[in-house]
C-alpha positions as CSV (number, residue, x, y, z in Angstrom):
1,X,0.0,0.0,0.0
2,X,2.8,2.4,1.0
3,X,4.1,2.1,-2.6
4,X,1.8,2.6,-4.3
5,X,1.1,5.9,-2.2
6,X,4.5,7.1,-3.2
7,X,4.0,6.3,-6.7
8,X,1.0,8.4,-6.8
9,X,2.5,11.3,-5.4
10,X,5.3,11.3,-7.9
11,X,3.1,10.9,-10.9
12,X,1.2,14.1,-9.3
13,X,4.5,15.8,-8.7
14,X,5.0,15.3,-12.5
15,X,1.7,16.6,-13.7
16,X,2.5,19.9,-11.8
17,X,5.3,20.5,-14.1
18,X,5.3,24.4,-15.3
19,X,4.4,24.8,-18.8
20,X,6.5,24.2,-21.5
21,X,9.5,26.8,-22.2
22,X,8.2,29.3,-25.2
23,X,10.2,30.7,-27.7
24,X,11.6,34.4,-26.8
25,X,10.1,36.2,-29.7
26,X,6.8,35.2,-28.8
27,X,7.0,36.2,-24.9
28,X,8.4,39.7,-26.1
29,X,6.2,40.5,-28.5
30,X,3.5,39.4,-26.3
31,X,5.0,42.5,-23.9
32,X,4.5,44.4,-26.6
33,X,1.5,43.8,-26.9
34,X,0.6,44.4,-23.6
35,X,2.9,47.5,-23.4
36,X,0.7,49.0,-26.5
37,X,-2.5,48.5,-24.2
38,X,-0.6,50.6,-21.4
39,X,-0.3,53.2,-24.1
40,X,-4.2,53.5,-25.4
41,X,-5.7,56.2,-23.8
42,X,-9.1,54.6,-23.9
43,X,-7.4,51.6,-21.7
44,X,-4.7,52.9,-19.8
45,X,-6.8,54.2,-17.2
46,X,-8.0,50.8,-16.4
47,X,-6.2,48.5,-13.6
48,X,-6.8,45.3,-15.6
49,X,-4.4,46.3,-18.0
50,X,-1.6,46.8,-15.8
51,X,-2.6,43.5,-13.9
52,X,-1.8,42.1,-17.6
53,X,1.4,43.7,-18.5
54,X,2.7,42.5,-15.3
55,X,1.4,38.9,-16.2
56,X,2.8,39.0,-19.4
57,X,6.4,39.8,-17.7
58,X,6.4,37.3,-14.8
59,X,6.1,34.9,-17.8
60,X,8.9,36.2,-19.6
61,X,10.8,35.4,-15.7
62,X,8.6,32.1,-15.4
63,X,9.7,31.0,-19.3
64,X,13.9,31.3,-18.3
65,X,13.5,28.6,-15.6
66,X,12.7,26.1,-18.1
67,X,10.6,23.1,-17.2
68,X,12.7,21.4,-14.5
69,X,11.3,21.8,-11.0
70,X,13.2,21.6,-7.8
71,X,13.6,18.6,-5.8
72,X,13.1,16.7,-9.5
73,X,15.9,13.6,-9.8
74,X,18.1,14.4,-13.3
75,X,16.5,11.5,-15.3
76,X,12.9,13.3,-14.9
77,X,14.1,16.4,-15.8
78,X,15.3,15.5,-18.9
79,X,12.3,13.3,-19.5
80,X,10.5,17.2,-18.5
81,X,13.2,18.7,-21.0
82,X,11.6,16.4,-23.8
83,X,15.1,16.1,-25.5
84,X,16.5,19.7,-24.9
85,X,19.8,19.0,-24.6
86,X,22.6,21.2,-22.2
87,X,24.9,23.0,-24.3
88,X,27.1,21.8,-21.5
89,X,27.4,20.1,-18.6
90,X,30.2,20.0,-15.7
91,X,31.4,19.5,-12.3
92,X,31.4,22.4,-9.9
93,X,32.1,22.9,-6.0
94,X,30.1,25.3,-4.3
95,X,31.0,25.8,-0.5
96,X,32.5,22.3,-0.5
97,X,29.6,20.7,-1.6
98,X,30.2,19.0,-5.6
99,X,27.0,20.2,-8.3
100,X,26.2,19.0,-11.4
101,X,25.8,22.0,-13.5
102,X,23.9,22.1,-17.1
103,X,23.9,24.8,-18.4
104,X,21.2,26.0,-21.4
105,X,20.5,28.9,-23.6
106,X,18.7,30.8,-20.9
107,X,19.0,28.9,-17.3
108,X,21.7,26.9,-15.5
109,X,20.1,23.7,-13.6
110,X,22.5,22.9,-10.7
111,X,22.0,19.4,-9.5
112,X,23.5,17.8,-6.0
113,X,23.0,14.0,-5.4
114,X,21.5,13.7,-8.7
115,X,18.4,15.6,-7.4
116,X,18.0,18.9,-8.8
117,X,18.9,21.9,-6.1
118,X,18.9,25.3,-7.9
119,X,17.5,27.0,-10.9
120,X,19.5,30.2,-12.0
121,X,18.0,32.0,-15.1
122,X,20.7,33.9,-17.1
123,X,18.8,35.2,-19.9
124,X,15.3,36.7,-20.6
125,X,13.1,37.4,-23.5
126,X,12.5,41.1,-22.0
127,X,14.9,42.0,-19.4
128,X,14.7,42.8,-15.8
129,X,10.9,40.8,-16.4
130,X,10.4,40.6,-12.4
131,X,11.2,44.1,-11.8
132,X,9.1,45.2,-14.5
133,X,6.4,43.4,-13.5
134,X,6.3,45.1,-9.5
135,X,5.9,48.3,-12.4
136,X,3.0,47.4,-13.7
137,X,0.8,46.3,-10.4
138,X,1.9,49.3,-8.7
139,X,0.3,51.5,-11.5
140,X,-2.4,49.0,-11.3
141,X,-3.2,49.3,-7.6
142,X,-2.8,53.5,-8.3
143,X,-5.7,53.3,-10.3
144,X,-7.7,50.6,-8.6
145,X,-10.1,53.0,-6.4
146,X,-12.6,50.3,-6.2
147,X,-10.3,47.8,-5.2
148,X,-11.1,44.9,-7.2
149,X,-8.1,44.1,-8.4
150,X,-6.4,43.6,-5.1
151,X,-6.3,40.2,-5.1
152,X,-4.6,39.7,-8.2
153,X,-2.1,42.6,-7.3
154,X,-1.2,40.8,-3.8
155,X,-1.0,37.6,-5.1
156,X,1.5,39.0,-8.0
157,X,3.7,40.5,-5.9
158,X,3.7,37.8,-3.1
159,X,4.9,35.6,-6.1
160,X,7.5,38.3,-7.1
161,X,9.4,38.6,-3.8
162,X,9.3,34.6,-3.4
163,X,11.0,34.3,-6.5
164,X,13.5,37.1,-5.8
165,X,13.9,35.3,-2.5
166,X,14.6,32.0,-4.2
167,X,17.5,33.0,-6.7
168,X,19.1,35.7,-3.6
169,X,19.1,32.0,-1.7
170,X,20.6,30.4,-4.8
171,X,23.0,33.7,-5.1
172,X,24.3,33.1,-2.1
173,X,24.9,29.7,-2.6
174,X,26.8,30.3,-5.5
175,X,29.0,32.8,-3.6
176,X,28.1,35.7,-5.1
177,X,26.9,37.6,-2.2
178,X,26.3,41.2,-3.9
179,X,24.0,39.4,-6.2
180,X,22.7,38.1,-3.0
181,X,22.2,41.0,-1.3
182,X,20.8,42.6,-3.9
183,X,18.0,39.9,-4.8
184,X,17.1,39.6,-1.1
185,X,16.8,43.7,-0.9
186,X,14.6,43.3,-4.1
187,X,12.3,40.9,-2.3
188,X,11.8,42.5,1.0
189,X,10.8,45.8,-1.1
190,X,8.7,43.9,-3.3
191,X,6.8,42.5,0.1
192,X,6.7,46.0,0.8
193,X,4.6,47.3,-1.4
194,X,0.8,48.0,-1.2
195,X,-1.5,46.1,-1.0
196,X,0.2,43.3,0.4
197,X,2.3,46.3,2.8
198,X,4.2,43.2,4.6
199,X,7.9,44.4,5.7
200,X,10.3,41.4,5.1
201,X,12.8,42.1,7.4
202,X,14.7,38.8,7.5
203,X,15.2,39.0,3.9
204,X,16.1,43.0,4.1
205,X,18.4,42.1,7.4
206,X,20.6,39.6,4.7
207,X,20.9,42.0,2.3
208,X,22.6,44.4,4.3
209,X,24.6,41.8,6.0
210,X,25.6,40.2,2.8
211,X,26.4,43.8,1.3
212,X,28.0,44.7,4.4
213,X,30.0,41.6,3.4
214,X,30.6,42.6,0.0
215,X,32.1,45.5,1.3
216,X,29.4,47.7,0.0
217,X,28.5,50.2,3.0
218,X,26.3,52.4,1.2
219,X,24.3,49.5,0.5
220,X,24.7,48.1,4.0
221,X,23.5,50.8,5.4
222,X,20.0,51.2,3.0
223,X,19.0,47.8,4.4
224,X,20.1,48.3,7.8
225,X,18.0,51.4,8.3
226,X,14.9,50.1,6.5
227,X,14.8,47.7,8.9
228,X,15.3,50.3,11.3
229,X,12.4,52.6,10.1
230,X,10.2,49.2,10.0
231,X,10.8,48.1,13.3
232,X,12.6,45.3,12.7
233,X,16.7,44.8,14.8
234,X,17.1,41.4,14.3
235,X,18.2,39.1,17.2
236,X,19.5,41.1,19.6
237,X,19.6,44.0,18.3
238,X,22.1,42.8,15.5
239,X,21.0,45.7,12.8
240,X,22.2,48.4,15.5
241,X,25.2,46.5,16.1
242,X,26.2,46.7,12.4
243,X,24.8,50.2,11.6
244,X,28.0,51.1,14.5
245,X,30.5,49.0,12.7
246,X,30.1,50.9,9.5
247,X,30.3,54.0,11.2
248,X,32.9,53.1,12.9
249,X,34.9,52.2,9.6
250,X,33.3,55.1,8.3
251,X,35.7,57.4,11.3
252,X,32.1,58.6,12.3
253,X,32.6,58.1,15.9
254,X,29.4,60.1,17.2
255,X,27.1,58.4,14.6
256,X,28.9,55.0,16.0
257,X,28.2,55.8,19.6
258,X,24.5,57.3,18.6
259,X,23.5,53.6,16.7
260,X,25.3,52.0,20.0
261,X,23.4,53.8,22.6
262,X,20.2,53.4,20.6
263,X,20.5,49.7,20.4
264,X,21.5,49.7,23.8
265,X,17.9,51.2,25.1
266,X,15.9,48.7,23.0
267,X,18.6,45.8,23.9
268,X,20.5,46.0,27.1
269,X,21.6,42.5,27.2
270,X,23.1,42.3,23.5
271,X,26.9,41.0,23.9
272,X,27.7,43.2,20.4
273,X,26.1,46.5,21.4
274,X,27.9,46.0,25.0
275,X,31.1,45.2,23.5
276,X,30.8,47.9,21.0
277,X,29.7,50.7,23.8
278,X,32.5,49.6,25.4
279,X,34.9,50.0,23.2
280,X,33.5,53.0,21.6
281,X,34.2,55.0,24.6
282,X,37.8,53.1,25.4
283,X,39.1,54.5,21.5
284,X,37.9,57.3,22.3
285,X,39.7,58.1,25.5
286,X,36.5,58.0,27.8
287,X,35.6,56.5,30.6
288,X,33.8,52.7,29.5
289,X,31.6,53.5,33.2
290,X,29.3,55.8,30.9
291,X,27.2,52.4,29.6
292,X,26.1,52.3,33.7
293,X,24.2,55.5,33.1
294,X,22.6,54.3,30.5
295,X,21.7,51.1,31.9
296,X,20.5,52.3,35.3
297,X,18.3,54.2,33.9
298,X,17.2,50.4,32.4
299,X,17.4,49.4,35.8
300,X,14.9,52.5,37.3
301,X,12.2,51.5,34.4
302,X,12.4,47.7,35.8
303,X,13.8,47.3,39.0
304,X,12.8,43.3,39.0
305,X,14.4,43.0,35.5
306,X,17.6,39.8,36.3
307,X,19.2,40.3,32.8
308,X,19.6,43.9,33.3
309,X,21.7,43.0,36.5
310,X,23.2,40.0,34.6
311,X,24.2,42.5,31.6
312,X,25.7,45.0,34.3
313,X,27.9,41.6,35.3
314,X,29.0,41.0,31.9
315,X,29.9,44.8,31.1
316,X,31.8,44.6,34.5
317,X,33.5,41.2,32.7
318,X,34.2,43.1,29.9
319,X,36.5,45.6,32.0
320,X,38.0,42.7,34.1
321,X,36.3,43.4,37.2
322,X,35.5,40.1,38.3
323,X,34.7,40.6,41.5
324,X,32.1,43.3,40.2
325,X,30.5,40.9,38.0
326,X,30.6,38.0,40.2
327,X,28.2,40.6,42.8
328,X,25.8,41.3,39.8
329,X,25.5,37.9,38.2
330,X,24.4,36.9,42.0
331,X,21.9,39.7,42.4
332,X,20.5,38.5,39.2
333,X,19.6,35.5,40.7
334,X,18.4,37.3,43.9
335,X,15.8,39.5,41.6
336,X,14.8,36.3,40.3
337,X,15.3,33.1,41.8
338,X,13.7,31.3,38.6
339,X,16.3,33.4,36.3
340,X,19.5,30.7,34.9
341,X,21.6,33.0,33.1
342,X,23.2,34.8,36.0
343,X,24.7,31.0,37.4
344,X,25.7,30.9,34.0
345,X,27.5,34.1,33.6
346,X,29.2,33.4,36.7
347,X,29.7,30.2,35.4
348,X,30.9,31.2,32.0
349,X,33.0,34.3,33.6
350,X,35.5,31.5,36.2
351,X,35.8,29.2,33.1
352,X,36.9,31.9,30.1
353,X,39.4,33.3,32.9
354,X,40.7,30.2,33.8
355,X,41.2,29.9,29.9
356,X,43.1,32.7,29.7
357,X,45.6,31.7,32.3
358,X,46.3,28.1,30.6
359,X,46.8,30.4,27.2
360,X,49.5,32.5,29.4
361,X,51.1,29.1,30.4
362,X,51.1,27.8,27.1
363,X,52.5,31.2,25.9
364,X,55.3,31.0,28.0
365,X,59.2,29.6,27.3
366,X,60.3,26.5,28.9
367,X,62.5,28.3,30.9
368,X,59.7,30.0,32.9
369,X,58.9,27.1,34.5
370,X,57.9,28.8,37.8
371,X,55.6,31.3,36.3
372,X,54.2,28.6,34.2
373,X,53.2,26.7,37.8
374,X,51.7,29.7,39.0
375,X,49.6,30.0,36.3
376,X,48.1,26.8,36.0
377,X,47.9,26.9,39.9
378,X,45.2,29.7,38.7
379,X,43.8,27.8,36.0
380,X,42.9,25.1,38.0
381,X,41.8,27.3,41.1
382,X,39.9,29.1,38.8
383,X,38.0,26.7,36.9
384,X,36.9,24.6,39.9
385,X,35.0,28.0,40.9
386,X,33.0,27.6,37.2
387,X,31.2,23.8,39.2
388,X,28.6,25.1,41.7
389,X,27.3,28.0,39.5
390,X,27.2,25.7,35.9
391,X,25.8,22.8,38.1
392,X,22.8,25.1,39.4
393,X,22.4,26.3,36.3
394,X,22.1,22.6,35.1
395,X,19.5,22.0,37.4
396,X,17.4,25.0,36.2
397,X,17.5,24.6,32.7
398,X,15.5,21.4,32.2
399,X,12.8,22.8,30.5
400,X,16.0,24.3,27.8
401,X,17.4,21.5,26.0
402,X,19.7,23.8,24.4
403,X,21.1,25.2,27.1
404,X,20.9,22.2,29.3
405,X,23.4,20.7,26.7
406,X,25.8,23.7,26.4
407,X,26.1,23.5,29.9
408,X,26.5,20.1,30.3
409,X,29.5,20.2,28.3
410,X,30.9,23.2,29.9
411,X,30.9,20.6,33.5
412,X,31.8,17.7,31.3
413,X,35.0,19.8,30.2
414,X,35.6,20.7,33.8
415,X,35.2,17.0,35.7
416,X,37.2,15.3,32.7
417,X,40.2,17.4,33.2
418,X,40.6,16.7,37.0
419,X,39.3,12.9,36.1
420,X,42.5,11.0,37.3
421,X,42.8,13.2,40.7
422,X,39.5,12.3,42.4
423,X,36.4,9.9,42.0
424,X,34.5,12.5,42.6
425,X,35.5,14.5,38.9
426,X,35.4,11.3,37.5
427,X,31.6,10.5,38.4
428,X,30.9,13.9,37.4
429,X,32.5,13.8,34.0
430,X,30.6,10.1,33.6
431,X,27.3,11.9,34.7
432,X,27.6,14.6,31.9
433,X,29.4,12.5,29.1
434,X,26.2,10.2,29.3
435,X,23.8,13.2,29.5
436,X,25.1,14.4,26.1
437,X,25.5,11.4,24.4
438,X,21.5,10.6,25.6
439,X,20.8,14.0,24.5
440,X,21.9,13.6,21.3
């Protein structure tokens, strides 16, 4: 029975093949066709024939794809193909993964495992079809005052921004991230646009990482503050965070700070905003203390807030004043008694010193061999302290599997180095070793 389920679906997979690839000539005159309509008084004032035109170029996008469809095995895409043959075909390695690439008169079909992966049109009957098309509903929905073409307008340009979505996706995986970025920019202002008015911030959030990538600040910065006017930061705060960074490239030190101290207000506990306050006002030959201005005043908006008293510990880790940010991390936990993170900052504070000391040793020449003692003396002082607070912190994160685990092999770590001196480490590493290997 199961087979012949699976049988069915592929022969329905295979019906839903697009239509057959049409001859170029025939796609643009059918634009200008279409254009001419656009140009009759009598019918340009009517939304219909905007609707059209923009049809009439999302085939000319839809007609450079060819007929093979994603997730299609090679031998049913050339069946699809109905004897079209690839002017050529080869072997290409795309961020270590091996494609077969056939390449036609108008799309490249990128295949991995045999199973087609990407579809990358490089030629078009009329071009920049897509683009063209966003045109033509926008001058449709101008002139739609009753609104019954909304529907077809939405729909149009949900397709549009998918499709720019796809090929920024397939951009990327063909390492040309200004492509990229510019495809994904494309589609979050496609999604933009009345009436479908939805902000795509992911997608806009990539293009100005990937441009910022490509080394193209201007561009970086378009995305970045579009996402900014549209509400949308990103996890943690991450647009803010880069918006500084190209100021700060930029030498614009007060816009830097400006973006920082923004993103700080909407995201206090943001380890790149805190890191870049912090060392925004050490270049600049100011006291780092500043950020606790701007954070108490977090703090006098929500006194019962943990991770604001968890982010002062890990701003006061940031200057090396452990004993500072051993007190916060604590009150943390005192605020709330149901709030992990400050066990694990405390936690995660006693373990990255203790890594710095064994880097010192290592650092040192074999004739130091006192200092070297001393410091791994403080290692292993050190890194016992990370136990009690990563063990509570253990406890309290059952209902976390993520962090359960990180944590786990933070203590697993810990026990397995002092394994040989004491049962004790040794149960301890067996207890986490088997937690983690369950957990995977």
């Amino acid at each position: 029975m199961k087979k012949t389920l699976i049988l069915l679906a592929a022969a329905i997979f295979m019906m839903q093949a697009p239509m057959q690839a049409q001859d170029f000539a025939k796609l643009s005159k059918n634009v200008e066709k279409a254009v001419a309509n656009t140009e009759n008084p009598k019918k340009a004032s009517n939304p219909d024939t905007w609707v059209k035109l923009a049809k009439e170029y999302q085939k000319v996008f839809d007609a450079s794809l060819g007929n093979g469809m994603v997730r299609t095995p090679r031998e049913q895409v050339n069946l699809l193909m109905e004897g079209k043959q690839p002017a050529s075909s080869e072997t290409v390695t795309l961020g270590g993964n091996a494609y077969q690439k056939d390449s036609y008169a108008a799309f490249d079909y990128y295949y991995r495992d045999n199973v087609l992966a990407m579809v990358v049109p490089t030629a078009f009957a009329v071009e920049n079809p897509l683009e063209k098309a966003l045109e033509a509903y926008a001058k449709a929905y101008a002139l739609d005052e009753k609104a019954k073409k909304t529907k077809d307008i939405t729909e149009g340009i949900k397709t549009i921004s998918a499709k720019f979505s796809e090929q920024a996706f397939y951009q990327y995986n063909l390492g040309d991230t200004k492509k990229a970025s510019e495809y994904f920019e494309k589609a979050a202002d496609a999604s933009a646009m009345p009436p479908f008015a939805t902000f795509d911030g992911a997608s806009m959030s990539n293009a100005g990482l990937l441009a910022y990538q490509s080394n193209d600040l201007e561009a970086a910065k378009r995305c970045f503050n579009k996402c900014i006017a549209n509400n949308f930061y990103d996890e943690d705060g991450k647009v803010y965070a880069f918006l500084s960074e190209i100021a700060g490239r930029e030498n614009k030190k007060d816009e830097q700070r400006a973006y920082l101290k923004e993103g700080f207000e909407k995201f206090p506990s943001s380890q790149a905003i805190i890191i870049g306050l912090i060392n925004n006002y050490r270049n600049s030959g100011e006291d780092p203390k500043e950020i606790f201005i701007l954070l108490d005043k977090a703090k006098a908006n929500d006194p019962n807030n943990a991770s604001l008293y968890s982010t002062e510990g890990d701003i006061y880790k940031e200057l090396k004043e452990d004993d500072e940010a051993v007190a916060c991390y604590r009150k943390a936990s005192e605020v709330d008694p149901k709030f992990v993170y400050g066990y694990v900052g405390e936690g995660l504070l006693y373990y990255d010193r203790a890594i710095e000391y064994a880097q010192k040793a290592s650092d040192l020449p074999m004739s130091a061999y006192k200092e070297y003692d001393e410091l791994v003396k403080k290692y292993e002082e050190t890194i016992k302290k990370a136990i009690e607070p990563f063990e509570k912190a253990f406890e309290m994160s059952a209902d976390n599997a993520k962090l359960q685990s990180g944590v786990a092999e933070y203590l697993k770590n810990i026990y397995y180095r002092f394994a040989s001196d004491d049962e004790k480490y040794m149960t301890g590493y067996k207890k986490y070793d088997e937690f983690l290997k369950n957990a995977q």
